[in-house]
N, C-alpha and C positions, 0 to 999 in steps of 0.2 A: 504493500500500500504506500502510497504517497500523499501529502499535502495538497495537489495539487486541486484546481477545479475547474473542470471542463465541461462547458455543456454542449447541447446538442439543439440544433435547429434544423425542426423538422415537423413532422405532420404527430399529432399524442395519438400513441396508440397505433399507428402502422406499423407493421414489421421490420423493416428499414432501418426506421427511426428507435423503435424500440431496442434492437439486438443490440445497436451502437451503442446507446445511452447503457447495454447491458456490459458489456464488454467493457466501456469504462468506466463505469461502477466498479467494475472486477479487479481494473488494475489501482484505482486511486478512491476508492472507497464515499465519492460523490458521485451524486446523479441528478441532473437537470436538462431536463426536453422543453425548449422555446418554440411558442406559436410565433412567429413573426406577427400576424394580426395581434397579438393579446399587447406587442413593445409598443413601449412610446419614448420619444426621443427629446428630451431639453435640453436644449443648448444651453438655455443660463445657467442651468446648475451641471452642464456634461455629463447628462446620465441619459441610459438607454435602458429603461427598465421593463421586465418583464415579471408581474406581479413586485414582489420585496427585492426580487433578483436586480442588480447593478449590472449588466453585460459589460459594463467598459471596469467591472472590476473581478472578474474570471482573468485566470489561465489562458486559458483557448476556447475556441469556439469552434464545431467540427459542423459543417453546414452540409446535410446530409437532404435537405428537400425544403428549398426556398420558400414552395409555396405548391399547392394541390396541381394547380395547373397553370404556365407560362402565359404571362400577358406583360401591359409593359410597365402595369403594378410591380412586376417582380422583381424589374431596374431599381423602383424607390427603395422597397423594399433590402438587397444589398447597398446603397445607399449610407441608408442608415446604420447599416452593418460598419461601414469605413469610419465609421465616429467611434466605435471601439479598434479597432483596428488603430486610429492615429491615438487613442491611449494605452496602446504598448500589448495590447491582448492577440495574441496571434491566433489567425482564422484560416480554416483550411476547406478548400481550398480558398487562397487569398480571394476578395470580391473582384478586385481588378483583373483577375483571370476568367471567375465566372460569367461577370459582366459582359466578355468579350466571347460568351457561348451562348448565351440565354437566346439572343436574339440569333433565329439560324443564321441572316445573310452576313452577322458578322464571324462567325462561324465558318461562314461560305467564303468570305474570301480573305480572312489569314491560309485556310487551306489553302485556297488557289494561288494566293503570295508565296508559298511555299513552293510549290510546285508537285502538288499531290492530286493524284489523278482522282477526279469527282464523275458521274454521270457530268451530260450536257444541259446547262443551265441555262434558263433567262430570267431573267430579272426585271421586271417592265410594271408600268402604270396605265400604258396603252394596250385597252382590248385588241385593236387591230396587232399589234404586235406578240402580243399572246396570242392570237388567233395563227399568225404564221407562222410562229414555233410549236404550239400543237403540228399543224399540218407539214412541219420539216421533219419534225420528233416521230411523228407516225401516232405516238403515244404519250402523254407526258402526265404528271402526278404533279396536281398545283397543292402548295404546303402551305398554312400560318406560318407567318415569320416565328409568332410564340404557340411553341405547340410540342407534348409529348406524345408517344408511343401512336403514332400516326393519326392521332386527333385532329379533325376536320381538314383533312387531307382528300382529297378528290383527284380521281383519275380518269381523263380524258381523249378518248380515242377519236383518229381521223382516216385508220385506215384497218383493215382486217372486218373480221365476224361484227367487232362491238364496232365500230366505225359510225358517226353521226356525221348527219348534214353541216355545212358551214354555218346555216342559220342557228341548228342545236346549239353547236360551238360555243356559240358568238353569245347568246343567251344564257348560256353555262357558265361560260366566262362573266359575262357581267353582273353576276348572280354572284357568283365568287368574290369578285371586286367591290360589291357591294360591304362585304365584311373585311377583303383584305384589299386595301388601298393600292401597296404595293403589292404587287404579284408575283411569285415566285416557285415556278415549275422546274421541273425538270424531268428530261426522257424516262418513259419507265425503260429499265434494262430486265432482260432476262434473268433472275438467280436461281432457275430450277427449285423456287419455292423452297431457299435455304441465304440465313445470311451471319456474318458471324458477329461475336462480341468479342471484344480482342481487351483482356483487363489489364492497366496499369496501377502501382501504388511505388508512389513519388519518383517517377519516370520511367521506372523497372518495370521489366516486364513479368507476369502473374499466369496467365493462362487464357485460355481459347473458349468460349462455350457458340454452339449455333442454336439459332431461331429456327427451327421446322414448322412450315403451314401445314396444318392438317385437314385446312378447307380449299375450296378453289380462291379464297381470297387473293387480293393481287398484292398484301402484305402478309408478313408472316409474324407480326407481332404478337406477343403473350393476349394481349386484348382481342385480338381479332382470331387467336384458338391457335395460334403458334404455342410449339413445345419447346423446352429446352433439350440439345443431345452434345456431346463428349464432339471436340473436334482440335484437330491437332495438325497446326500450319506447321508450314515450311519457313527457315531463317528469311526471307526473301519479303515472306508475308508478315514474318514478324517485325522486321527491320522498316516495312512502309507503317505498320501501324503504329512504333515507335517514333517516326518523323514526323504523323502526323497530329500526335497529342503534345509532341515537345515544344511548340509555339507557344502552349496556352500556360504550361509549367503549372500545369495540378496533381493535387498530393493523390488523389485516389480517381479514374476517369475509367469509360469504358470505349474503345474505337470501332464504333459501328464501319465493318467492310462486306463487302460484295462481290461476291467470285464469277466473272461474267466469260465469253466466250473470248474476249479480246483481253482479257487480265483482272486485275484486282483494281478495287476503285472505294472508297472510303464516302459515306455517306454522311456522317460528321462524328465529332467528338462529343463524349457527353460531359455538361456541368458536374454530372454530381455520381456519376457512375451506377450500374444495377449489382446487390449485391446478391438477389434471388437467381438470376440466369449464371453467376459467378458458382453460388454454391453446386444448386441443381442440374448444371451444364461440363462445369469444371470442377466439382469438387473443391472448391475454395472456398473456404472458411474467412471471406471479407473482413468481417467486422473487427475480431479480436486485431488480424493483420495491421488493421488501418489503428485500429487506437493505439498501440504500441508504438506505430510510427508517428502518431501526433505525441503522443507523452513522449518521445523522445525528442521531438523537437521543441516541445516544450523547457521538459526539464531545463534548469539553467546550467 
């Protein structure tokens, strides 16, 4: 046991959130799960309180799930987080890293600054211009900028079986734009209904799990009836999903990749990592991993 006091910001009562806050229970003998809704932030007096709790006078802060689901609430929300941050409490992963994933297109293009091979992307505010990359694309999947596990993701065909008229299109898309101003598609590619999770904890690499669809969906996410199974890359493939979480330099992450007929290609990097496809895909036991390595960074 230690002194120390680490909490946890997350969702009460999810598993995620729970095991963490267990595991560091286990090593330092404190336990504290923060609703971000429940904090309030004053400046005059530099507190960030959550109930009696002082967050700017914690240890660490281990930010395991910002918020239920990605909006650009979640921006303020870390935010506020950087007010304990600049009082010496160290947050994992840092906000200034998560910041620059929460919202996908920024996401989308540290990657492509990199030089990491992504599906074919557009990024437009003009229908007519989403309209001509559907029909370049054949197929494309328009995404929320803030959105997980393929929430309000839409996929629209312009040629094959599912194929719609330009007029469908055109009305589809503006129906879409209605909720997302800017727009941002990209090609559906083939993954033979398989995609992987590639786990890092503090740059290192952890282990492999895959997403298996076990419906015709055109994703394979846990939500949409994806399974987890055991999968095990090649140096090659490990070496691209290590490039492309190293931009963002987060303590714990997961590199969504995609094993296509033309190569492998990285779908994006995740804020805050999954540590249920890690366990039940890979056999990796996240949690305790990751507290160890924040008490360690902690410790003075």
């Amino acid at each position: 046991m230690t002194d120390l006091k680490i909490g946890v910001i997350g969702i009460p009562g999810k598993w995620s959130t729970e095991i963490l806050a267990d595991a560091l229970e286990a090593e330092t003998g404190y336990r504290c799960v923060i609703d971000m809704a429940d904090v309030a932030l004053d400046l005059e007096t530099r507190t960030l309180m959550a109930g009696d709790t002082d967050l700017c006078g914690l240890d660490g802060l281990v930010i395991k799930k910002i918020s239920q689901d990605y909006s650009p609430a979640t921006l303020d929300r870390l935010e506020l987080l950087r007010v304990a941050e600049a009082a010496g409490v160290r947050i994992f992963s840092g906000t200034r890293s998560i910041l620059g994933l929460v919202n996908r297109l920024s996401c989308t293009v540290t990657l492509a600054n990199a030089g990491i091979p992504m599906p074919a992307t557009c990024v437009t505010e003009s229908v007519d211009q989403a309209l001509a990359a559907v029909q370049r694309f054949g197929s494309a999947v328009f995404k929320p900028l803030f959105s997980t596990k393929a929430r309000g993701m839409t996929l629209m065909d312009a040629t094959g079986d599912a194929a719609e008229s330009a007029t469908a299109l055109r009305d589809r898309i503006t129906a879409f734009k209605a909720d997302n101003p800017v727009m941002y598609l990209q090609k559906k590619v083939n993954l033979s209904g398989r995609d992987l999770g590639m786990v890092f904890l503090g740059g290192a690499y952890l282990g492999t799990y895959a997403r298996v669809a076990q419906t015709d969906s055109w994703n394979t996410t846990i939500l949409h009836g994806g399974k987890y199974e055991p999968f095990e890359p090649d140096d090659a493939l490990i070496d691209l999903a290590r490039r492309a979480q190293a931009p963002f330099d987060l303590d714990f992450t997961t590199v969504d990749v995609g094993l296509t007929d033309t190569g492998p290609i990285v779908f994006e990097v995740s804020a805050f990592g999954g540590f249920k496809g890690a366990l039940e895909g890979a056999s990796i036991d996240a949690a305790p991993l990751y507290a160890r390595h924040v008490i360690e960074k902690v410790r003075p």
